[in-house]
Structures are given as C-alpha cells and as structure tokens.
PDB file of N, H, CA, C and O in Angstrom:
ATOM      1  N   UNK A   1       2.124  20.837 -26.666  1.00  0.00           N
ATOM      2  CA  UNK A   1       0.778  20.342 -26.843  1.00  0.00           C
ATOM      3  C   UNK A   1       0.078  20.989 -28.025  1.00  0.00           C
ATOM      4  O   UNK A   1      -0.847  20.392 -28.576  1.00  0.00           O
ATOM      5  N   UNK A   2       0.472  22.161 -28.431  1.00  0.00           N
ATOM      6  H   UNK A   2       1.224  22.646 -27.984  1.00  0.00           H
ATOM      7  CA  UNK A   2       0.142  22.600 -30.175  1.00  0.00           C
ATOM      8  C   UNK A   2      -1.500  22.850 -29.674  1.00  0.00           C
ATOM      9  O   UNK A   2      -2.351  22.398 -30.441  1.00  0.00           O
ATOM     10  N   UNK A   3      -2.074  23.689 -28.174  1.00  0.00           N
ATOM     11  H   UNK A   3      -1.383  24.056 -27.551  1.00  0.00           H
ATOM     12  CA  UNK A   3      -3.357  23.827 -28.379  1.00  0.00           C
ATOM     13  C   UNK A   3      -4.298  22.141 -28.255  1.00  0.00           C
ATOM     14  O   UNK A   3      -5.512  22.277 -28.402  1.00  0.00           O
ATOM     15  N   UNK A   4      -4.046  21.377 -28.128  1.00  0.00           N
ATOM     16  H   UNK A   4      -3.059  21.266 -28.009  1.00  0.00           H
ATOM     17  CA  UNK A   4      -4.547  19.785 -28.563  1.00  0.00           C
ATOM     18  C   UNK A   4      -5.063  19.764 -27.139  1.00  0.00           C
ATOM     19  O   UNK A   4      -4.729  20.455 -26.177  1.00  0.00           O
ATOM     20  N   UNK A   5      -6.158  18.585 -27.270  1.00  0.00           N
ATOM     21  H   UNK A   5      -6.430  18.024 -28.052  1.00  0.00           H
ATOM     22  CA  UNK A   5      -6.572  18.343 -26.194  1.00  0.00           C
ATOM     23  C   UNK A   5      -5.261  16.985 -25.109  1.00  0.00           C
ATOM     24  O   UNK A   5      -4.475  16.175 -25.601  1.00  0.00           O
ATOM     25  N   UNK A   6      -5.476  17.205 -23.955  1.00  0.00           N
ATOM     26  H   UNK A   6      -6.114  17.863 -23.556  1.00  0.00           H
ATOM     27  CA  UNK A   6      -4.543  16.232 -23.567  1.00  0.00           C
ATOM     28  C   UNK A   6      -4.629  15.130 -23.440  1.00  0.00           C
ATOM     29  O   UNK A   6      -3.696  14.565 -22.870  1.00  0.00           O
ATOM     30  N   UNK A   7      -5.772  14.339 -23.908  1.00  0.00           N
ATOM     31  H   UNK A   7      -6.530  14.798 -24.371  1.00  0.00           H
ATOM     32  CA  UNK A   7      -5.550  12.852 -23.827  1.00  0.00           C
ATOM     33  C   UNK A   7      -5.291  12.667 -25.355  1.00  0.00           C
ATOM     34  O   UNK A   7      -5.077  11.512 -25.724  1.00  0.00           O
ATOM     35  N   UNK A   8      -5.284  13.725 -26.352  1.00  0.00           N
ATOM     36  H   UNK A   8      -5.458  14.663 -26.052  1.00  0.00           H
ATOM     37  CA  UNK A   8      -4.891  13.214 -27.803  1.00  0.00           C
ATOM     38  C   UNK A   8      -2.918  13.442 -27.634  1.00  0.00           C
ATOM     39  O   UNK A   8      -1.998  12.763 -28.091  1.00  0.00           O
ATOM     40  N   UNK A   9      -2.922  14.687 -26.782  1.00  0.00           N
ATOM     41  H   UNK A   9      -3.669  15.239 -26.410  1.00  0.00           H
ATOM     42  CA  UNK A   9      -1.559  14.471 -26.137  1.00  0.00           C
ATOM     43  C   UNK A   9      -0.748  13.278 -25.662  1.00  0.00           C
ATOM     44  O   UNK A   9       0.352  12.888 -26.051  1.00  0.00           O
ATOM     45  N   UNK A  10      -1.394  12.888 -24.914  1.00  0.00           N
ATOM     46  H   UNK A  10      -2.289  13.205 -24.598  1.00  0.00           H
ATOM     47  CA  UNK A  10      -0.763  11.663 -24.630  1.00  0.00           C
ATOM     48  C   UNK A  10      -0.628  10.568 -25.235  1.00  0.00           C
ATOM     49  O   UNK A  10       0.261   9.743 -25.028  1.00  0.00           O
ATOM     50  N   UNK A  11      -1.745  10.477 -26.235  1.00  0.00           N
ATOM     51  H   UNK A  11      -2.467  11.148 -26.404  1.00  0.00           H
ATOM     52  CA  UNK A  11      -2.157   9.590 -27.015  1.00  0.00           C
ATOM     53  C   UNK A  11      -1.008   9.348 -27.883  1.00  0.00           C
ATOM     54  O   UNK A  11      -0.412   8.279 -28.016  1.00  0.00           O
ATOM     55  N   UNK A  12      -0.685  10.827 -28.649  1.00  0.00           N
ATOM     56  H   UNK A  12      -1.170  11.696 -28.541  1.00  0.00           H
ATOM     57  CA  UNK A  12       0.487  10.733 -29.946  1.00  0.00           C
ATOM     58  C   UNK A  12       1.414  10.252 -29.115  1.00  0.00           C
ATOM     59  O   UNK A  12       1.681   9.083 -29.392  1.00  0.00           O
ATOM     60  N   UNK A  13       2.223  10.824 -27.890  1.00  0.00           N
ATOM     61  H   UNK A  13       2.006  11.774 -27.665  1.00  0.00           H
ATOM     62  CA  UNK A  13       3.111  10.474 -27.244  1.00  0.00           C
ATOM     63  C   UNK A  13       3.803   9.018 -27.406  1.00  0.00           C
ATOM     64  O   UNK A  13       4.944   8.680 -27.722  1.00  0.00           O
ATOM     65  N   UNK A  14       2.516   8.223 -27.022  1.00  0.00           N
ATOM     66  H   UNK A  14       1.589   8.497 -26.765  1.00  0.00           H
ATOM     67  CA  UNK A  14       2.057   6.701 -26.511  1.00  0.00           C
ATOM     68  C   UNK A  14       2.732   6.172 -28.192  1.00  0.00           C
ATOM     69  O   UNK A  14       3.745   5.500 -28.383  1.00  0.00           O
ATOM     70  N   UNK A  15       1.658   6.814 -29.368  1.00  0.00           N
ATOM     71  H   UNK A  15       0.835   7.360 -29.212  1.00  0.00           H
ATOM     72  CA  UNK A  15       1.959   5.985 -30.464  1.00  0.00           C
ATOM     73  C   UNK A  15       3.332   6.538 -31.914  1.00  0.00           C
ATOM     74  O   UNK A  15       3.835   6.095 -32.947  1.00  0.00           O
ATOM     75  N   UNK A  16       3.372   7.741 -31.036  1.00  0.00           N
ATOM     76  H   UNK A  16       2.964   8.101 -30.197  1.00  0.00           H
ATOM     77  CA  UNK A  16       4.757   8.278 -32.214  1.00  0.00           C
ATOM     78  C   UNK A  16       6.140   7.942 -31.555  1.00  0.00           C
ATOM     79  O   UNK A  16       7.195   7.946 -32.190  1.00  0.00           O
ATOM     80  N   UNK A  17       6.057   7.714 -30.517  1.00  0.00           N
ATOM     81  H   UNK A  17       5.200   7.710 -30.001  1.00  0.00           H
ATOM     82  CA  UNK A  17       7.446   8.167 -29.359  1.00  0.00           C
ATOM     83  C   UNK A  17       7.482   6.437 -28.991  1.00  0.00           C
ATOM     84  O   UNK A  17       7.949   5.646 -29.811  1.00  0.00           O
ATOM     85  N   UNK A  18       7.099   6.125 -28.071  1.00  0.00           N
ATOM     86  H   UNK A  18       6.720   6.767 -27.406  1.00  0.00           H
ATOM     87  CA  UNK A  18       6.796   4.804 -27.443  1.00  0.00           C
ATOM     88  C   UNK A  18       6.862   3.603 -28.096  1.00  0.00           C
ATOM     89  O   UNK A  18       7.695   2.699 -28.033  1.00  0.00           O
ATOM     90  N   UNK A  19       5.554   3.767 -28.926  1.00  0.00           N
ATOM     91  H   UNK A  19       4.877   4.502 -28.977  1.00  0.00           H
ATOM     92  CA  UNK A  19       5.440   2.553 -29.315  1.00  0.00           C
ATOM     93  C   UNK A  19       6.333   2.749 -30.883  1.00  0.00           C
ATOM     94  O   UNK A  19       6.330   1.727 -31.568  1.00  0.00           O
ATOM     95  N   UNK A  20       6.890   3.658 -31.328  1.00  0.00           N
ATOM     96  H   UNK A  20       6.893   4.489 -30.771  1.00  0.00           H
ATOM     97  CA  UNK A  20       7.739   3.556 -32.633  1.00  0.00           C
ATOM     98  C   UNK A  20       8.947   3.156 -31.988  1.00  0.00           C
ATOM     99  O   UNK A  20       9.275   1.976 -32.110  1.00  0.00           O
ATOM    100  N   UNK A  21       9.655   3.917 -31.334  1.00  0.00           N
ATOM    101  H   UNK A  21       9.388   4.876 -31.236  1.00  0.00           H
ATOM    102  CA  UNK A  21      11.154   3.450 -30.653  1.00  0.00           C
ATOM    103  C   UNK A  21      10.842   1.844 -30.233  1.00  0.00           C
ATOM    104  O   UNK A  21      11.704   0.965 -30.232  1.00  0.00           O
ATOM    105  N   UNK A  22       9.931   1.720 -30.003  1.00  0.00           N
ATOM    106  H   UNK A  22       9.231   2.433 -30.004  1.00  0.00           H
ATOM    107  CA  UNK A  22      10.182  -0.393 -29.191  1.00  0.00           C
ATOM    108  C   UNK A  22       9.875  -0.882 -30.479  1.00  0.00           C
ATOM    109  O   UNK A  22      10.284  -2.040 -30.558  1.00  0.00           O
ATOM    110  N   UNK A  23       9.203  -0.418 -31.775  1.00  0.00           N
ATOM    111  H   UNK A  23       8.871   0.523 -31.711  1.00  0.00           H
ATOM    112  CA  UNK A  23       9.360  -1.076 -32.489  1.00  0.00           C
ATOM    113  C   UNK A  23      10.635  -1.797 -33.797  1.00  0.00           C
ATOM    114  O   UNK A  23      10.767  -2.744 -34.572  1.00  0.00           O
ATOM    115  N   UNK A  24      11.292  -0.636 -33.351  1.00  0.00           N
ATOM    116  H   UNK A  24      11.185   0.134 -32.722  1.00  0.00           H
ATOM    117  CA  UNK A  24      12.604  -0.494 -33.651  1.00  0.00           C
ATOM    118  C   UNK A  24      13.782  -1.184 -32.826  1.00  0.00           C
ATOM    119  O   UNK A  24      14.827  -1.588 -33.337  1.00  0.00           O
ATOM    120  N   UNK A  25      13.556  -1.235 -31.892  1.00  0.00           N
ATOM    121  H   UNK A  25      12.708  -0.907 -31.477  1.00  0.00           H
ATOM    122  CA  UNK A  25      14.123  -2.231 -31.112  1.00  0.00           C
ATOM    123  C   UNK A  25      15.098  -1.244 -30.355  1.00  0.00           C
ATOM    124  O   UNK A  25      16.286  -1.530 -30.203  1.00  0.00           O
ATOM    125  N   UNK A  26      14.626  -0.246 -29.957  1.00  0.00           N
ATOM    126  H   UNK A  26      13.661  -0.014 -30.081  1.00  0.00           H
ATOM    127  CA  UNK A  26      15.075   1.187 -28.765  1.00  0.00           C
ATOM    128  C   UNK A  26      13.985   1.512 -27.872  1.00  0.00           C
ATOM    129  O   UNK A  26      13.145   2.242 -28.399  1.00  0.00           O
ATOM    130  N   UNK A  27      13.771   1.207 -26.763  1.00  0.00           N
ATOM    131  H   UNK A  27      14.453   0.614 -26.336  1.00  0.00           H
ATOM    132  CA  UNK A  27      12.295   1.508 -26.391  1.00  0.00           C
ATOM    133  C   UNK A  27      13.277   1.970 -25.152  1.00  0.00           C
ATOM    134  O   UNK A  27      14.329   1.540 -24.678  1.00  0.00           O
ATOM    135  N   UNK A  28      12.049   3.494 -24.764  1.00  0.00           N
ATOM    136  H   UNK A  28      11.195   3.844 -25.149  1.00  0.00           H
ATOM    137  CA  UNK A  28      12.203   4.085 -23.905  1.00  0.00           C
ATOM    138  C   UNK A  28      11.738   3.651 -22.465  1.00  0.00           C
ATOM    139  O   UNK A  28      10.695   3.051 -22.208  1.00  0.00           O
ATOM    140  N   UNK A  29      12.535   3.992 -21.728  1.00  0.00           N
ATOM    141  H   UNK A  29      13.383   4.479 -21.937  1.00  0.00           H
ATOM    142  CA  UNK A  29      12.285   3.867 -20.117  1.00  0.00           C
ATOM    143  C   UNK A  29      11.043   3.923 -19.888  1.00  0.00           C
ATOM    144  O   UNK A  29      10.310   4.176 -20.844  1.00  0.00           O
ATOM    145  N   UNK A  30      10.416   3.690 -18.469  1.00  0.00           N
ATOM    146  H   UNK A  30      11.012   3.485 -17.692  1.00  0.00           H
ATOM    147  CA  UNK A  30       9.150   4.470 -18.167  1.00  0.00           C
ATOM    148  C   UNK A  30       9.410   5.704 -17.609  1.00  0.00           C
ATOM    149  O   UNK A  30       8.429   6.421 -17.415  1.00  0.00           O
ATOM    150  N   UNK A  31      10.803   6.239 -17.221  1.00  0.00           N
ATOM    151  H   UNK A  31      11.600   5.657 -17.379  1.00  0.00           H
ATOM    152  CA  UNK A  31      11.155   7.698 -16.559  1.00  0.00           C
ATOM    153  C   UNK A  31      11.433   8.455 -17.804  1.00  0.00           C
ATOM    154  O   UNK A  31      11.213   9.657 -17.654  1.00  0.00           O
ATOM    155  N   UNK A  32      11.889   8.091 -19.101  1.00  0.00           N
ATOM    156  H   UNK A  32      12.068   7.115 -19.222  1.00  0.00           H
ATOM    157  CA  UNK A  32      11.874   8.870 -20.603  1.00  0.00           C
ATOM    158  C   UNK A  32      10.986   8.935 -21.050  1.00  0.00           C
ATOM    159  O   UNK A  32      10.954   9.601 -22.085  1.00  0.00           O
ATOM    160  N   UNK A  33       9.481   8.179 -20.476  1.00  0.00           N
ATOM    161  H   UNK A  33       9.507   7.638 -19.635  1.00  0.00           H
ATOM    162  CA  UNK A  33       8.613   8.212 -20.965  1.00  0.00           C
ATOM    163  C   UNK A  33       7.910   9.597 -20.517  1.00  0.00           C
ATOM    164  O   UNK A  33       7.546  10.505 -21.265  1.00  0.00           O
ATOM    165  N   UNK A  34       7.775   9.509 -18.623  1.00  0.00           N
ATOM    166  H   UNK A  34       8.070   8.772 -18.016  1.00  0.00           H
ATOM    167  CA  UNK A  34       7.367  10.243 -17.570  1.00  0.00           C
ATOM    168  C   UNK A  34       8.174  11.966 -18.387  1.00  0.00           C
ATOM    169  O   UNK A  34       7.502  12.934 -18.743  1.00  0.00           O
ATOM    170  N   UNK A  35       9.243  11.884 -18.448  1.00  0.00           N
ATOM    171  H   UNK A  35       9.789  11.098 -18.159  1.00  0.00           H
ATOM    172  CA  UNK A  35       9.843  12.753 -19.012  1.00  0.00           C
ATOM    173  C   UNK A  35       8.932  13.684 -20.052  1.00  0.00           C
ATOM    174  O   UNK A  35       8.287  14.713 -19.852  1.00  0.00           O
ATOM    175  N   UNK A  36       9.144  12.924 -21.186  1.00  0.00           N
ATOM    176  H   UNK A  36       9.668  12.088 -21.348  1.00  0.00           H
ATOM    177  CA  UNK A  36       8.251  13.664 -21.797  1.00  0.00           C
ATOM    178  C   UNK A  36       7.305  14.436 -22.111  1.00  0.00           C
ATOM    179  O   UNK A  36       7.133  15.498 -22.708  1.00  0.00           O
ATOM    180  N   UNK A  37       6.354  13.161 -21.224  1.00  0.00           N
ATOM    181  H   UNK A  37       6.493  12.298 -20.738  1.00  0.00           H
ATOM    182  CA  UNK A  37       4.564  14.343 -20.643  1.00  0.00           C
ATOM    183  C   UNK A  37       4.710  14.942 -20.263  1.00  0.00           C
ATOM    184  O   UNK A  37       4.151  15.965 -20.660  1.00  0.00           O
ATOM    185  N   UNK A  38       5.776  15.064 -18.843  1.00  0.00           N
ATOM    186  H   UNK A  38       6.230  14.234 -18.520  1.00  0.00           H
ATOM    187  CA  UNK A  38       5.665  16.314 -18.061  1.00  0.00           C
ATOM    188  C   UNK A  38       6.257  17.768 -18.979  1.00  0.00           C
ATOM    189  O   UNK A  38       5.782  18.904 -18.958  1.00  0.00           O
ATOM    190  N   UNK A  39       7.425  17.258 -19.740  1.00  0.00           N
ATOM    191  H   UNK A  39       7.810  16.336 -19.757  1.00  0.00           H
ATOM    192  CA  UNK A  39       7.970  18.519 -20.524  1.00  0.00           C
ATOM    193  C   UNK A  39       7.181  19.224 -21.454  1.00  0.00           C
ATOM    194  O   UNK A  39       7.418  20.371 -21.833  1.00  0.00           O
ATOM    195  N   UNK A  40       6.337  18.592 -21.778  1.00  0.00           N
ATOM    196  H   UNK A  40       6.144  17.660 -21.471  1.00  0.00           H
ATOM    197  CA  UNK A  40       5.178  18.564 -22.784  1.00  0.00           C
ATOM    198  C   UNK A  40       4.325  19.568 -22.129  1.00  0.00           C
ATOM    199  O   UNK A  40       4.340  20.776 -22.363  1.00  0.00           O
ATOM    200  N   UNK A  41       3.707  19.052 -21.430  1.00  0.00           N
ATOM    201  H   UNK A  41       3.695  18.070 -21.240  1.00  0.00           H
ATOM    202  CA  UNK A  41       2.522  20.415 -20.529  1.00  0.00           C
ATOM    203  C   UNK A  41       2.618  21.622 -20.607  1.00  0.00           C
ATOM    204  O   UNK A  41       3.722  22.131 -20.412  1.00  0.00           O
ATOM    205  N   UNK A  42       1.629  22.329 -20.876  1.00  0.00           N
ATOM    206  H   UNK A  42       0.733  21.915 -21.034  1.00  0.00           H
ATOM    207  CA  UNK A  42       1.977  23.879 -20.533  1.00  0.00           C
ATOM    208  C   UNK A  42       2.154  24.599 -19.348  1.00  0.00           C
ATOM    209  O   UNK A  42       1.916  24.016 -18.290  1.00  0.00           O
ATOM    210  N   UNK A  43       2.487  25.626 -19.337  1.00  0.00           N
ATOM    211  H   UNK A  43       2.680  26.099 -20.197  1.00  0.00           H
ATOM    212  CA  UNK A  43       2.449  26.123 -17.465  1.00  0.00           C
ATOM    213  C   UNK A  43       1.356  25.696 -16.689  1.00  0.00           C
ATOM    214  O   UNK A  43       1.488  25.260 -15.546  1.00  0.00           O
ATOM    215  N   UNK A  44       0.272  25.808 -17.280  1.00  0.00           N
ATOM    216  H   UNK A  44       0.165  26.163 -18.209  1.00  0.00           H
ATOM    217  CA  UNK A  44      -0.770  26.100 -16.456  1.00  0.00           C
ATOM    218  C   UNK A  44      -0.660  24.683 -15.581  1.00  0.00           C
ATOM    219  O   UNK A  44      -1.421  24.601 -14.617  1.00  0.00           O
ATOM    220  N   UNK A  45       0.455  23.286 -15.916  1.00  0.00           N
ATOM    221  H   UNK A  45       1.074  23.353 -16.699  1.00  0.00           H
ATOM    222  CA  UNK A  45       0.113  22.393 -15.042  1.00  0.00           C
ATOM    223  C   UNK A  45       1.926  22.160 -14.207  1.00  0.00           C
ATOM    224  O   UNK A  45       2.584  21.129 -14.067  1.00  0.00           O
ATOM    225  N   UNK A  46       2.232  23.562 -13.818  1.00  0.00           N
ATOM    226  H   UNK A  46       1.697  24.400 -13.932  1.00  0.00           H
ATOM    227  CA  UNK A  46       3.369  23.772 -13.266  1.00  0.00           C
ATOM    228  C   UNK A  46       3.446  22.995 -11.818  1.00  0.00           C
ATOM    229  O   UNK A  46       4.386  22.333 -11.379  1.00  0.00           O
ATOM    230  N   UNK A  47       2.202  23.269 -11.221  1.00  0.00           N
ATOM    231  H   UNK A  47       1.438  23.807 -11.578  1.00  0.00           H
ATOM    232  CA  UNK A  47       2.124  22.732  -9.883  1.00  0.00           C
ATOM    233  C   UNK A  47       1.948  21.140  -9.773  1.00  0.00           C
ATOM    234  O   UNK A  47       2.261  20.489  -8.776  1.00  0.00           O
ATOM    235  N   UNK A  48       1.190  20.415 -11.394  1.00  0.00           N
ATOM    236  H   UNK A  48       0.935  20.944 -12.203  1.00  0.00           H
ATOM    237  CA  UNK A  48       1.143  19.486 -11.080  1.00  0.00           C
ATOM    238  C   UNK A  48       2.350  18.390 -11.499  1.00  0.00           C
ATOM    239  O   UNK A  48       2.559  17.194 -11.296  1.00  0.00           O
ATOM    240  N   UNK A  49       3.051  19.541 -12.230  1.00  0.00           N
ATOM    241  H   UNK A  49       2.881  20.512 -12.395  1.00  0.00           H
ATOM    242  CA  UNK A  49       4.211  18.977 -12.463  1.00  0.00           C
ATOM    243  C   UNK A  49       5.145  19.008 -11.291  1.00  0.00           C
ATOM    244  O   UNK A  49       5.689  17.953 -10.963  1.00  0.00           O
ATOM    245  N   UNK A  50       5.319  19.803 -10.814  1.00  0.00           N
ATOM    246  H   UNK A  50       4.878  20.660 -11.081  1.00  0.00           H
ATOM    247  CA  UNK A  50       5.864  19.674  -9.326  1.00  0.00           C
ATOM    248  C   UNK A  50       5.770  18.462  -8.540  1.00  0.00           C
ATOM    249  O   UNK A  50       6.571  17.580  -8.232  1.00  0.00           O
ATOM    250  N   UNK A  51       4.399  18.715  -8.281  1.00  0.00           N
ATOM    251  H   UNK A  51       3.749  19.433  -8.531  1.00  0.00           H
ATOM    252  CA  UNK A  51       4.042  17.367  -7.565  1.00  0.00           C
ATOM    253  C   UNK A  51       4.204  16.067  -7.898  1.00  0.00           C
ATOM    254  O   UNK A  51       4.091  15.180  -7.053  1.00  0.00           O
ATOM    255  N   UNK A  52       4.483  15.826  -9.162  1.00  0.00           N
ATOM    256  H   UNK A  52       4.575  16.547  -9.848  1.00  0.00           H
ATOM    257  CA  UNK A  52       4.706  14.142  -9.765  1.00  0.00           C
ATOM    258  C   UNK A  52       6.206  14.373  -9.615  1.00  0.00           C
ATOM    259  O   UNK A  52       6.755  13.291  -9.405  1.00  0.00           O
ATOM    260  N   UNK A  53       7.052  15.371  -9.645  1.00  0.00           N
ATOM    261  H   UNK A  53       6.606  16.250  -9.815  1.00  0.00           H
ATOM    262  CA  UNK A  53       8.366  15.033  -9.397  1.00  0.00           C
ATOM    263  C   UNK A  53       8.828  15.380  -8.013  1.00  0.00           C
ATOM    264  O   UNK A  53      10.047  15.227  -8.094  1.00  0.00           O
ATOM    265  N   UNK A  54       8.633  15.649  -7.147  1.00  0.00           N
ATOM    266  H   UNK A  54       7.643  15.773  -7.081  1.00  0.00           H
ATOM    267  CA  UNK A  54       8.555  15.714  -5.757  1.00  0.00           C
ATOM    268  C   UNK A  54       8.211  13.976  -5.461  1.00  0.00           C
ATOM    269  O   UNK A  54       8.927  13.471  -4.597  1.00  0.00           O
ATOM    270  N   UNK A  55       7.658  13.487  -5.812  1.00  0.00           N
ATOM    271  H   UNK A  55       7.077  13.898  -6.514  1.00  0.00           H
ATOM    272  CA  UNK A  55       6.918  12.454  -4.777  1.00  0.00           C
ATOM    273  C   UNK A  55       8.034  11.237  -4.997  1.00  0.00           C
ATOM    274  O   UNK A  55       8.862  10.887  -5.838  1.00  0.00           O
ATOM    275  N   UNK A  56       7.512  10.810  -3.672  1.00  0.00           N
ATOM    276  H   UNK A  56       6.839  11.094  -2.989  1.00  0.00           H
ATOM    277  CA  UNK A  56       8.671   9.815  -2.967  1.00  0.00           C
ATOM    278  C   UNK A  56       8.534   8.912  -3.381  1.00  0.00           C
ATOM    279  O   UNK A  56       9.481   8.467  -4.030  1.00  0.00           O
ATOM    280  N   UNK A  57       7.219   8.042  -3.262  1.00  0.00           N
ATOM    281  H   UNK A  57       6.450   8.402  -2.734  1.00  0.00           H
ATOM    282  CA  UNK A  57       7.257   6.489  -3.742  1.00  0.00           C
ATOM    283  C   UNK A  57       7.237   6.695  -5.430  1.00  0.00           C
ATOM    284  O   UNK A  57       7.123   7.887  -5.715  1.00  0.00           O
ATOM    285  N   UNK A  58       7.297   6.058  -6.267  1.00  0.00           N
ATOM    286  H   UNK A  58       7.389   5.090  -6.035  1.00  0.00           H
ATOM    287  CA  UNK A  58       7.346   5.441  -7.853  1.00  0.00           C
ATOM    288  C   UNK A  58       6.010   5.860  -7.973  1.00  0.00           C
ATOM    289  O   UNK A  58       5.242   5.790  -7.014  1.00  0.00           O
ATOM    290  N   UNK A  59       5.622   6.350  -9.226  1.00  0.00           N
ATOM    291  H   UNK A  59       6.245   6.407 -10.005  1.00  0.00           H
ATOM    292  CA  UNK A  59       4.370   6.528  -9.852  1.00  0.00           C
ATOM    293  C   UNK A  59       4.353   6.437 -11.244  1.00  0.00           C
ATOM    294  O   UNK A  59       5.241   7.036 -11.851  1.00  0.00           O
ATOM    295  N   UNK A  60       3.464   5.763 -11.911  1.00  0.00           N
ATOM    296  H   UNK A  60       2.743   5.276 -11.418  1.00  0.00           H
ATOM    297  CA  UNK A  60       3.517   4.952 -12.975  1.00  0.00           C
ATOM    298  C   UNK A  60       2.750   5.772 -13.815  1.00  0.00           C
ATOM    299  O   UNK A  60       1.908   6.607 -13.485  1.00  0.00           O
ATOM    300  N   UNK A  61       3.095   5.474 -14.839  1.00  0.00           N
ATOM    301  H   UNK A  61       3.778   4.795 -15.107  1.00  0.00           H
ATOM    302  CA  UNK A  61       2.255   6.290 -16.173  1.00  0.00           C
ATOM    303  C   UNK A  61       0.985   6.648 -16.512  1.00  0.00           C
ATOM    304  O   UNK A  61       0.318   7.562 -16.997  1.00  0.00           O
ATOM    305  N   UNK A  62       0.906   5.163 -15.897  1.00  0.00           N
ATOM    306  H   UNK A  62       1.448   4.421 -15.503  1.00  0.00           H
ATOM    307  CA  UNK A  62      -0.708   5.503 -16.122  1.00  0.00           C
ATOM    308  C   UNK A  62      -1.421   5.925 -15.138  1.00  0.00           C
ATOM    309  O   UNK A  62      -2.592   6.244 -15.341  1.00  0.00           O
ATOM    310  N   UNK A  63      -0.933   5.998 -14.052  1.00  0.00           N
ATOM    311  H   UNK A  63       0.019   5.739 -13.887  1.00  0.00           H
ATOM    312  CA  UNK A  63      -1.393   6.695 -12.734  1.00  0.00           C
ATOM    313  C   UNK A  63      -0.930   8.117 -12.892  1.00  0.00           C
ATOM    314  O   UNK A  63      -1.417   8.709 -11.929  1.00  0.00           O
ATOM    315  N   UNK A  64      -0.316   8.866 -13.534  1.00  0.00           N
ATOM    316  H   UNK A  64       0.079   8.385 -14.317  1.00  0.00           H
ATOM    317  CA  UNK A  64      -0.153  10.297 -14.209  1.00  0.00           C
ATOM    318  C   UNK A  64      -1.128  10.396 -15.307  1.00  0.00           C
ATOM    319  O   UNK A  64      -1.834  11.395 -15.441  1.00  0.00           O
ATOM    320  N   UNK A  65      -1.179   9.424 -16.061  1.00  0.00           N
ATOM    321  H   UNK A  65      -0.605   8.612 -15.952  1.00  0.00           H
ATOM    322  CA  UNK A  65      -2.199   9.882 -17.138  1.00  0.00           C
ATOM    323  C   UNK A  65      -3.385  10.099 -16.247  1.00  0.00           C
ATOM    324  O   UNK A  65      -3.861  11.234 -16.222  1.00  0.00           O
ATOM    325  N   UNK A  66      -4.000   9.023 -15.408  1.00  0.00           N
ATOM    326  H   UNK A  66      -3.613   8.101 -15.428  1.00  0.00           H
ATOM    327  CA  UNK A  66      -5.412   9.389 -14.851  1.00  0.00           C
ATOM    328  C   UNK A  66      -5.627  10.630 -14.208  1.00  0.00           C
ATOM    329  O   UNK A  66      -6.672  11.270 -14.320  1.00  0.00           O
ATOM    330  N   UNK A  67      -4.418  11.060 -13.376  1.00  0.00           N
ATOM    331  H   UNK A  67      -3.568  10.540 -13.285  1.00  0.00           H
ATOM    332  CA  UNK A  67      -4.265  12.639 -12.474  1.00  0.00           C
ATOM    333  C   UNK A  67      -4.320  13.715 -13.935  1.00  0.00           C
ATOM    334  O   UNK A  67      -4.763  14.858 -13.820  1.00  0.00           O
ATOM    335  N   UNK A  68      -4.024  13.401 -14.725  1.00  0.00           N
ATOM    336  H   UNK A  68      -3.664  12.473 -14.818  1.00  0.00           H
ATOM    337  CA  UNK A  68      -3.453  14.569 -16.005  1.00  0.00           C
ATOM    338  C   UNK A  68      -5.225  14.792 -16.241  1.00  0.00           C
ATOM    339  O   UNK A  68      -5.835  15.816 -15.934  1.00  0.00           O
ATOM    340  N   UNK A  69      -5.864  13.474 -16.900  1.00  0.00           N
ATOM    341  H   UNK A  69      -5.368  12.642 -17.149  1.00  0.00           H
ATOM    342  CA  UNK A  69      -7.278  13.526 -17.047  1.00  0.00           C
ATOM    343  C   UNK A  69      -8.288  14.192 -16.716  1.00  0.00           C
ATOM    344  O   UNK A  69      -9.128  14.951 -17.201  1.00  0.00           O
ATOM    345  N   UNK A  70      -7.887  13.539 -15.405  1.00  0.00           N
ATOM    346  H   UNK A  70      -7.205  12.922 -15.011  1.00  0.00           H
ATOM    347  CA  UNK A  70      -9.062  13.579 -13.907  1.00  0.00           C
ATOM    348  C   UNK A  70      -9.326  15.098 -14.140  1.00  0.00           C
ATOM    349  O   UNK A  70     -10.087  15.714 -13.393  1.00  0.00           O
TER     350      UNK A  70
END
C-alpha cells in the first residue's frame, strides 16, 4: 500500500491490474482479484484478512471493498 490511502489502493488495483489485463485479453479471476487486496494490506488488517478467508459462503469484491472502507 506504499503508506496510500485504501480506497486509492484499491482504486490502482481496479485500474493497473484488472482493468489492464482484460484489456489485453487476460483478465483476472474474481479470486486473483480477491487475492491481491488481501496480499496488499498491511498487518494491521490481519484479522480482517482472516475473516474474508475463513468464510464459507462466496463474497464478492465489492462486498470486501465496502468492509475494507467501512
């Protein structure tokens, strides 16, 4: 995260990673996506990284981005 705030975090993610690979015609999973953010984080969101990979049912990106936010 280079110190950055985290929705500019996610933001580059979204437009260097994401949306360059599909434009290329390689586009990442939504679990290579999930991947990323979480590897991305610093400790301090160890627990909440835990918790998005612990959980049972499917959880979607943007339902991590809003918890990351919130």
């Amino acid at each position: 995260m280079e110190n950055r705030p985290i929705a500019e975090f996610l933001l580059q993610i979204k437009s260097t990673l994401v949306d360059y690979l599909s434009s290329i015609g390689d586009p990442i999973t939504p679990c290579e996506h999930m991947d990323v953010i979480l590897e991305g984080l610093p400790q301090d969101f160890d627990f909440f990284i835990a918790l998005i990979e612990s959980c049972i049912e499917d959880i979607t990106i943007e339902e991590v981005k809003g918890l990351i936010l919130a």
